[in-house]
VEXPA-200078 format. One record per residue (C-alpha): residue in one letter; y, x, z. Coordinates in steps of 0.001 Angstrom, whole numbers, padded with zeros to 6 digits, always signed. Layout:
<pts>
AYXZ/...
</pts>
This chain:
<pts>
X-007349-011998+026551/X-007604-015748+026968/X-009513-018442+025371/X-006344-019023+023164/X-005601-015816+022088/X-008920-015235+021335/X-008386-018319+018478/X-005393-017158+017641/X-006560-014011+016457/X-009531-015684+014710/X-006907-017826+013109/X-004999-014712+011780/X-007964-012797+010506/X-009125-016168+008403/X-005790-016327+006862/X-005505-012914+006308/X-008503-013803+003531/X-007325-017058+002629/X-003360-016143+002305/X-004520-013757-000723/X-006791-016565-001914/X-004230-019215-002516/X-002168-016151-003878/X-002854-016400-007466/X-001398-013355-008243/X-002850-010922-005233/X-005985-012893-006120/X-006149-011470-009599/X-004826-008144-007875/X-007541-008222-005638/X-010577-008963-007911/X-009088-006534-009886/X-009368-003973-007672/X-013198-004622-006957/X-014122-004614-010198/X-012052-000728-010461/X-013679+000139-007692/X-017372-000599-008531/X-016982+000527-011784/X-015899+004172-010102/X-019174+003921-007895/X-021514+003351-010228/X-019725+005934-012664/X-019727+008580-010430/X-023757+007702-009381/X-024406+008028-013267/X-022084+010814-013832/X-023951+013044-010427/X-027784+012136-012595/X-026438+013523-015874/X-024816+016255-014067/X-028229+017094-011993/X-030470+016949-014862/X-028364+019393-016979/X-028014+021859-014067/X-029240+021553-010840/X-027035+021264-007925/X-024499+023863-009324/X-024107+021771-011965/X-023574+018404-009638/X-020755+020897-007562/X-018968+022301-010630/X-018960+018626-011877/X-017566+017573-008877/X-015261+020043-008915/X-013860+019338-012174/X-013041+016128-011361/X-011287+016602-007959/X-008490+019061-009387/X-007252+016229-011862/X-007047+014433-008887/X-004880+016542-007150/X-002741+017526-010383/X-002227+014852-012203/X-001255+011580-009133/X+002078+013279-007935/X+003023+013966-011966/X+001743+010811-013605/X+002591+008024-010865/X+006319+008116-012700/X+004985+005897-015050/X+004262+003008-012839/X+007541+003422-011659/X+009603+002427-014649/X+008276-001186-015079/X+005844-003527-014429/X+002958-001726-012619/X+000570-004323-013730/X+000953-003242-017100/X-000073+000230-016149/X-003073-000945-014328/X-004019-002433-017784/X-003716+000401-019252/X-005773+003109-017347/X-008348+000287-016838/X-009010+000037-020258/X-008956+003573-020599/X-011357+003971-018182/X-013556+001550-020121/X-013376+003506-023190/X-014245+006623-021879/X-017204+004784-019407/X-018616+003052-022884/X-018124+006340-024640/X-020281+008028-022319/X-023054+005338-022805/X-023485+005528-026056/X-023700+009860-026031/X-026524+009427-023298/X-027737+006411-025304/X-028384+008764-028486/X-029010+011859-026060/X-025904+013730-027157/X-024420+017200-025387/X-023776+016416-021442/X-020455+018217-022863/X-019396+015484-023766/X-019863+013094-020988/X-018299+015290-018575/X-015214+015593-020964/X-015062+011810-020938/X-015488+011776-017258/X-012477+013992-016648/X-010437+011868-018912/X-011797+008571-017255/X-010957+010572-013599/X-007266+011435-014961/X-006500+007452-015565/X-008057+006921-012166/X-005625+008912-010463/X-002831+006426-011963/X-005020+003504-011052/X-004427+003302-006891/X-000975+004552-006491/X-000175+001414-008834/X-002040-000474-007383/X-000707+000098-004013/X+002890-000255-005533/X+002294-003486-006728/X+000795-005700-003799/X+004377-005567-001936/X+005793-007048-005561/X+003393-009723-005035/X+004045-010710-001427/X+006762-012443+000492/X+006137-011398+004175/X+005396-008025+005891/X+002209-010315+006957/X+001195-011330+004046/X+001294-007351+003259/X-000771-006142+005470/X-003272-009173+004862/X-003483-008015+001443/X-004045-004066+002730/X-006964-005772+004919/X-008582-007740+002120/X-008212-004572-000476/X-009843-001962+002603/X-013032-005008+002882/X-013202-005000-001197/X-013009-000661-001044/X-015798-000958+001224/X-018110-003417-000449/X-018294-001179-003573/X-018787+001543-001472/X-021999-000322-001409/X-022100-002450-004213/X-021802+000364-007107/X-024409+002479-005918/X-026942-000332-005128/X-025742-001878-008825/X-026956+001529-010137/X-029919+002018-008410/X-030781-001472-009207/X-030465-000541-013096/X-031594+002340-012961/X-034634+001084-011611/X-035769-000966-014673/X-033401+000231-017088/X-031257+003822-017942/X-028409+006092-017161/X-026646+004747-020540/X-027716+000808-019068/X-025331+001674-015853/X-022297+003498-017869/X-022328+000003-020190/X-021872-001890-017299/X-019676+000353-015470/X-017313-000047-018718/X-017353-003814-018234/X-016779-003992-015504/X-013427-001785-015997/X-012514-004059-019215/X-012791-006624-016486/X-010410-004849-013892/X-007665-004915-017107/X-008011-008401-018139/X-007676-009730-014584/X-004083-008152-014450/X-003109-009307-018122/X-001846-012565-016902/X+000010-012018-013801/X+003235-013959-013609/X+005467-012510-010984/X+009531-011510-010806/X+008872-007713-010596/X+012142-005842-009270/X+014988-004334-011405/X+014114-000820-011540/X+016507+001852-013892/X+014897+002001-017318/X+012748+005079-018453/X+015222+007879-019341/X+015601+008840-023045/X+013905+012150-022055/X+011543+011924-019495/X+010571+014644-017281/X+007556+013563-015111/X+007610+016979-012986/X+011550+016083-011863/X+010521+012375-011552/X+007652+013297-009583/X+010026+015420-007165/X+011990+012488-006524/X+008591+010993-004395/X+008337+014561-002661/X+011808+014180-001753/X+011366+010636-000499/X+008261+011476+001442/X+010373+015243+003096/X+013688+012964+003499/X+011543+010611+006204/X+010213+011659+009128/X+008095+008377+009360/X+006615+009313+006033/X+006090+012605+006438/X+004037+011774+009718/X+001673+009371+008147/X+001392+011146+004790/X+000375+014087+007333/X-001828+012330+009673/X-003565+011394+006160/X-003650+014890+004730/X-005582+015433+008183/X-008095+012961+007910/X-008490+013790+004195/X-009727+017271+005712/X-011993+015912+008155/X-013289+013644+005222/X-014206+016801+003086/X-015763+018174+006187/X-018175+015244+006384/X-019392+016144+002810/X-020521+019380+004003/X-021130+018352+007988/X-023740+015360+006323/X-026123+017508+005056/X-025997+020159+007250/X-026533+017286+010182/X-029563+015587+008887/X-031146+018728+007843/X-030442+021868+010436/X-029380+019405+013253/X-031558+016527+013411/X-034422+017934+011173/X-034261+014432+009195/X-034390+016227+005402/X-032944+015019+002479/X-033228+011449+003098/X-031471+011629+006391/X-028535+012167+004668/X-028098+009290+002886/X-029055+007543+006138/X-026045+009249+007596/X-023368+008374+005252/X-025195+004548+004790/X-023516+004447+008203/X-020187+005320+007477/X-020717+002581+005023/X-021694-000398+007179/X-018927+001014+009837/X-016352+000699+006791/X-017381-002893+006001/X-017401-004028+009915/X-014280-001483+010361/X-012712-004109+007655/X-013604-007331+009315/X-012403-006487+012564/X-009276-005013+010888/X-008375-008154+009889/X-007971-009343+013819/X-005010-006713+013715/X-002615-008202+010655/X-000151-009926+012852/X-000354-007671+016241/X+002436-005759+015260/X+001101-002351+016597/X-000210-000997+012983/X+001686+002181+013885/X-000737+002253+017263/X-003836+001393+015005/X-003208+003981+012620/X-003259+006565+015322/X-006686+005139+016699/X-008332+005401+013083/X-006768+008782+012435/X-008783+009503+015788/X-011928+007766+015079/X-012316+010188+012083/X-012768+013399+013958/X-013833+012319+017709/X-017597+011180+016402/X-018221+014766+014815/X-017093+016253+018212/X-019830+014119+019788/X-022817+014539+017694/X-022299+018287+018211/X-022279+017958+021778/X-025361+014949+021996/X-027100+015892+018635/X-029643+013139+018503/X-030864+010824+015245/X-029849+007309+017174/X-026343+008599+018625/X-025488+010345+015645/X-025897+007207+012982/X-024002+005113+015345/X-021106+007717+016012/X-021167+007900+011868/X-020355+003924+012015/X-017050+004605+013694/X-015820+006762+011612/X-016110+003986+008862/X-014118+001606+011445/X-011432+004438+011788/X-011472+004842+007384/X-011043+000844+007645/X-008260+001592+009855/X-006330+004018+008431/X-006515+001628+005323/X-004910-001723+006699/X-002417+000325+008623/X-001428+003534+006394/X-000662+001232+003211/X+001032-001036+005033/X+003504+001182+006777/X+003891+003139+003772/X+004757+000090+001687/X+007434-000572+004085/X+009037+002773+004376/X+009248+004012+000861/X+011742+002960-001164/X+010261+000249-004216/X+011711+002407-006909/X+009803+005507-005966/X+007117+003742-004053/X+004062+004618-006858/X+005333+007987-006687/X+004687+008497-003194/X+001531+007158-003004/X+000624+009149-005854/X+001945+012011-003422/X-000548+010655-000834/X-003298+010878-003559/X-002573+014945-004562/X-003176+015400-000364/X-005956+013885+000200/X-007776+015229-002990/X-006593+018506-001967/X-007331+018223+001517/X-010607+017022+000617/X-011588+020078-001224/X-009998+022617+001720/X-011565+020737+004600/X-014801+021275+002297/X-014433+024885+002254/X-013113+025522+005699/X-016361+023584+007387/X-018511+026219+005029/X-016586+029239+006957/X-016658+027858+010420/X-020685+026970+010254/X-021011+030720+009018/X-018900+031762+011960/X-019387+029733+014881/X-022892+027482+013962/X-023231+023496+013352/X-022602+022505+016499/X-019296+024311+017630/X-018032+023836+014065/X-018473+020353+014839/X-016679+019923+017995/X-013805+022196+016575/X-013047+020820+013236/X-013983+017089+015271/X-010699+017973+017550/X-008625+018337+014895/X-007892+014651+014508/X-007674+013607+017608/X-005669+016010+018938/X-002956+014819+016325/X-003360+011596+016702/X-002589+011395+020508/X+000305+014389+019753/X+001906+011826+017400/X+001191+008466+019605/X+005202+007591+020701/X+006125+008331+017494/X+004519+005577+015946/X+004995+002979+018593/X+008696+004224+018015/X+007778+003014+014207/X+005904+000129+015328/X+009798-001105+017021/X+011951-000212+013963/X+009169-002387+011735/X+009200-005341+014540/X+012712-004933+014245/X+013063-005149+010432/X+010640-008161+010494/X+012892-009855+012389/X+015707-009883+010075/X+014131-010438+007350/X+012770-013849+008900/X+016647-014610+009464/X+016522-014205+005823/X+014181-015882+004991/X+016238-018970+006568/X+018550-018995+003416/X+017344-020996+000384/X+018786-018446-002054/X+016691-015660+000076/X+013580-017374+000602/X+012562-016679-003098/X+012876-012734-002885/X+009508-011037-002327/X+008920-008178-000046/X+010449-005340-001342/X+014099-006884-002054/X+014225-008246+001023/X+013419-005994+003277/X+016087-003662+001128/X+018534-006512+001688/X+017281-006144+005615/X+017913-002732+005580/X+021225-003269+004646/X+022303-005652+007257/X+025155-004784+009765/X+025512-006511+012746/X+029226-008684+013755/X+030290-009906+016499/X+033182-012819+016212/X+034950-014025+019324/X+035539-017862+019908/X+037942-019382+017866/X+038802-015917+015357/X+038267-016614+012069/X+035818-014511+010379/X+037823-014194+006419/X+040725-016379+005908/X+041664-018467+002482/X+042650-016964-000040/X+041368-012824+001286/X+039402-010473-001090/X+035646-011273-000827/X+033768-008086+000128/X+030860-009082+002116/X+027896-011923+002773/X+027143-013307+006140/X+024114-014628+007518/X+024459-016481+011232/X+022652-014918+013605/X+023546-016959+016706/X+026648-019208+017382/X+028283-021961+015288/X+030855-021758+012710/X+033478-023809+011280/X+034876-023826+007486/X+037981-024930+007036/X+039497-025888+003507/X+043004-026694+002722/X+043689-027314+006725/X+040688-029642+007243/X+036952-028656+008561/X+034802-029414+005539/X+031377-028171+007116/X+029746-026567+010456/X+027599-023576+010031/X+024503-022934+012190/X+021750-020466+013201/X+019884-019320+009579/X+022680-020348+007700/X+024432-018155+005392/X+028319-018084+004080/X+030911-016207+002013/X+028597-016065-001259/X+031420-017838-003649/X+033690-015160-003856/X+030823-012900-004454/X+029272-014587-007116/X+032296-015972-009224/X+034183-012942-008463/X+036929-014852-007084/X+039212-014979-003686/X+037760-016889-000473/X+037840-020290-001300/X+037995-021292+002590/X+038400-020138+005856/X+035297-019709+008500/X+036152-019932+012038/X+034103-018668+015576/X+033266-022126+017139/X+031912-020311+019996/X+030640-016362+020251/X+029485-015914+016665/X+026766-013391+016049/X+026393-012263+011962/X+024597-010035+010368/X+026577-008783+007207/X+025533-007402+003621/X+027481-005618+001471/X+028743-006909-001720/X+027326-004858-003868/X+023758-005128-002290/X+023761-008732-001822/X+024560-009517-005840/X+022663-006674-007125/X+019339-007908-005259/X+020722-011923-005740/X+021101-011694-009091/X+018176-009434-009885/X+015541-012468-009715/X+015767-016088-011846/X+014445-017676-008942/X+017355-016742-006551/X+020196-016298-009109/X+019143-019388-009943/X+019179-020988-006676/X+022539-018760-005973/X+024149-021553-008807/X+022578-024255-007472/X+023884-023387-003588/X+027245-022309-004963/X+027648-025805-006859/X+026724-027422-004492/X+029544-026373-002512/X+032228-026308-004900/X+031451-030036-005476/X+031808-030621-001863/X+034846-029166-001460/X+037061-027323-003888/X+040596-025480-003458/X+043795-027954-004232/X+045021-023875-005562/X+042284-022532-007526/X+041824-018213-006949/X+042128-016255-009503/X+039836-012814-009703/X+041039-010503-007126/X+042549-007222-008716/X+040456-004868-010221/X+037330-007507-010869/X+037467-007168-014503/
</pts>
């Protein structure tokens, strides 16, 4: 790579951080998130003390445990909710839930009350959390404009996962230090309250979405995500190539201890050494993540991280040494970092917006579950085959996919280069340019190409108006009443009057030359149009525009069956 694409992709990564910045919304989405996150850290650090000094390490496991099947149950079945309106609003909510249930818990340790009762307020704080990242992940496409600006925001949110990776535990071992167990529960509980009033004042236009049925059935609803995950094959191969790395990742809870102790001989403290590296490989996997935003090959990337998860437990069991094994632990973070920028992404992209919390609360059931089998299975295979073949078998398992599902996601990689594409043609028209992400890119969907030869008119005067056209190469002519009353270009869009006013065409639009379109629907193009102020209102503004230039000597009445 040159000099200047070396800059260039500095250039990128900085406004990959700055784009989300000046983003006053994603801003408040973002912070949000951190303060979610470190809240969970430092919960879960407090929650695993309580836990040890009531019962030893079976009490730590059955804690554990108890936590990771709400997980699992509740995501798929409660992510309905943040499908039926604004998802801030449900970030609000399980925030401050979670900051009941954290303070709760301080005050019972605080006056040394039953550990009962703590870990019945942690499984109700662990049952909002399950809510909390499927809407999260639902909302940043809301809150962008671009498929760049997407993934910047995926970057940024992977960098802030990391930090409190590290920032929650060191905030708790900091407090505990010179204060209590009921000290970091307090702040924990702040700093949820926090999370929730971040999000309290977000101003956005969120998408039309079908209101909440009179009965609701949250097990039917949450079928609906199933369905839209099974009904993709793009979906279905990253939520898969997640459920994989979900079982590596529950490996590494059993593979890290058994490492540092049995392998390396580096006792109990080697394994927090050990997973302190997948911690600083996170954070750097971030940074460097950020070089990636506008490549274009997040399909490619997610393969590599997918990868990177299982190839470094194939080679510590094959070069078992302290120094090659904390660095090998460092990629994996990368590859977590990976999988972050590039799974939400694509998965933003591919779902549908009216079931997209739904099928990231699908992705959430896997991975818990996933977690807690690829725990289990690394137990069997260490009793069957030792640490070290274990390592290089269950280390395969990653890989192997990865490379197995390679042209597949460069094939997605095309279809999402292709889809950016149009929507930048989109973007071109002033009525458009106000949409965010997710109507937009269903607009995009809905595009069919046209081809016009030169000098056939595309709609005459006076025909039924079916369909909006956006010019994708070629000029155009409109002619009004026998005269040319404008010339249509590249970007520019036609053929919205009769949409809007529900009326016959009001002009004819003739092929200067070989006219290229791309054509939406009627019923898409209002239903997205006039789902938003900011583009209905823009819609007026465009259509008045042209009525005042030029207006019919016959005025149209509605064409039959309009009413």
């Amino acid at each position: 790579m040159g000099e200047g694409g070396r800059r260039g992709r500095l250039r990128d990564a900085a406004a990959a951080f700055t784009s989300n910045w000046r983003n006053r919304n994603l801003r408040r989405a973002q912070l949000s998130f951190l303060g979610a996150w470190t809240a969970e850290w430092a919960f879960t650090v407090a929650l695993g003390i309580v836990a040890y000094r009531d019962g030893g390490p079976v009490a730590l496991g059955l804690v554990g445990l108890l936590r990771m099947v709400p997980s699992a149950i509740f995501a798929p079945l409660l992510s309905p909710i943040a499908d039926r309106g604004r998802r801030e609003r449900v970030l609000v909510l399980v925030s401050t839930v979670r900051g009941v249930a954290t303070a709760a818990a301080a005050v019972v340790v605080a006056v040394a009350g039953p550990p009962v009762v703590i870990y019945a307020l942690a499984v109700l704080s662990t049952i909002a959390a399950t809510l909390y990242r499927p809407a999260h992940s639902a909302l940043l496409p809301s809150l962008c404009r671009t498929g760049y600006e997407l993934a910047s925001a995926n970057v940024v949110r992977g960098l802030l996962d990391s930090a409190a990776t590290l920032v929650g535990p060191l905030l708790a071992a900091i407090l505990l230090q010179f204060t209590g167990v009921d000290v970091v529960f307090a702040v924990a509980a702040a700093a949820s309250f926090w999370a929730a009033a971040l999000l309290v004042r977000l101003r956005y236009d969120a998408p039309p979405r079908p209101p909440a049925p009179k009965r609701p059935n949250l097990v039917r609803e949450a079928v609906d995500g199933v369905r839209a995950v099974v009904r993709s094959r793009d979906l279905t191969l990253i939520l898969g190539l997640a459920a994989a790395q979900a079982l590596t990742r529950g490996a590494l809870t059993v593979f890290s201890v058994v490492i540092a102790i049995e392998l390396l001989g580096t006792g109990e403290p080697g394994v927090g050494a050990l997973m302190t590296a997948v911690g600083v490989g996170a954070v750097l996997g971030s940074l460097a993540a950020s070089l990636l935003v506008g490549t274009g090959r997040l399909g490619a990337w997610f393969a590599v991280g997918v990868a990177l998860w299982g190839l470094p437990l194939t080679l510590i069991g094959v070069f078992p040494q302290q120094a090659a094994a904390l660095c090998l632990l460092a990629f994996i973070g990368v590859g977590n970092a990976l999988i972050d920028v590039a799974g939400f992404t694509l998965i933003g992209r591919l779902a549908p917006d009216e079931v997209l919390a739904r099928v990231f609360g699908v992705l959430e059931s896997l991975v818990a579950m996933f977690i807690g089998i690829g725990a289990v299975v690394a137990s069997a295979v260490i009793e069957w085959l030792g640490v070290q073949a274990a390592l290089v078998a269950i280390g395969l398992v990653c890989p192997i996919l990865a490379v197995a599902s390679l042209r597949r996601l460069r094939g997605l990689d095309r279809s999402v280069h292709a889809l950016d594409a149009d929507i930048a043609l989109l973007r071109r028209v002033p009525m458009l340019g106000t949409l965010p992400l997710p109507s937009i890119e269903q607009l995009a969907r809905g595009l069919e190409p046209v081809t016009v030869a030169a000098g056939t008119r595309v709609f005459t005067q006076g025909d039924l108006g079916d369909r909006y056209y956006v010019i994708e190469s070629g000029e155009a002519e409109v002619v009004g009443d026998g005269r040319v009353v404008a010339s249509l270009r590249p970007g520019e869009g036609f053929g919205e009057i009769a949409l809007l006013r529900r009326t016959r065409r009001t002009a004819t639009v003739v092929a200067k030359g070989v006219l290229r379109l791309r054509a939406l629907a009627s019923e898409q193009f209002l239903q997205v149009v006039l789902g938003y102020t900011a583009s209905a209102r823009e819609a007026a503004v465009v259509v008045e525009g042209e009525l005042d230039r030029y207006t019919p000597k016959e005025p149209f009445g509605e064409p039959p069956g309009s009413s």
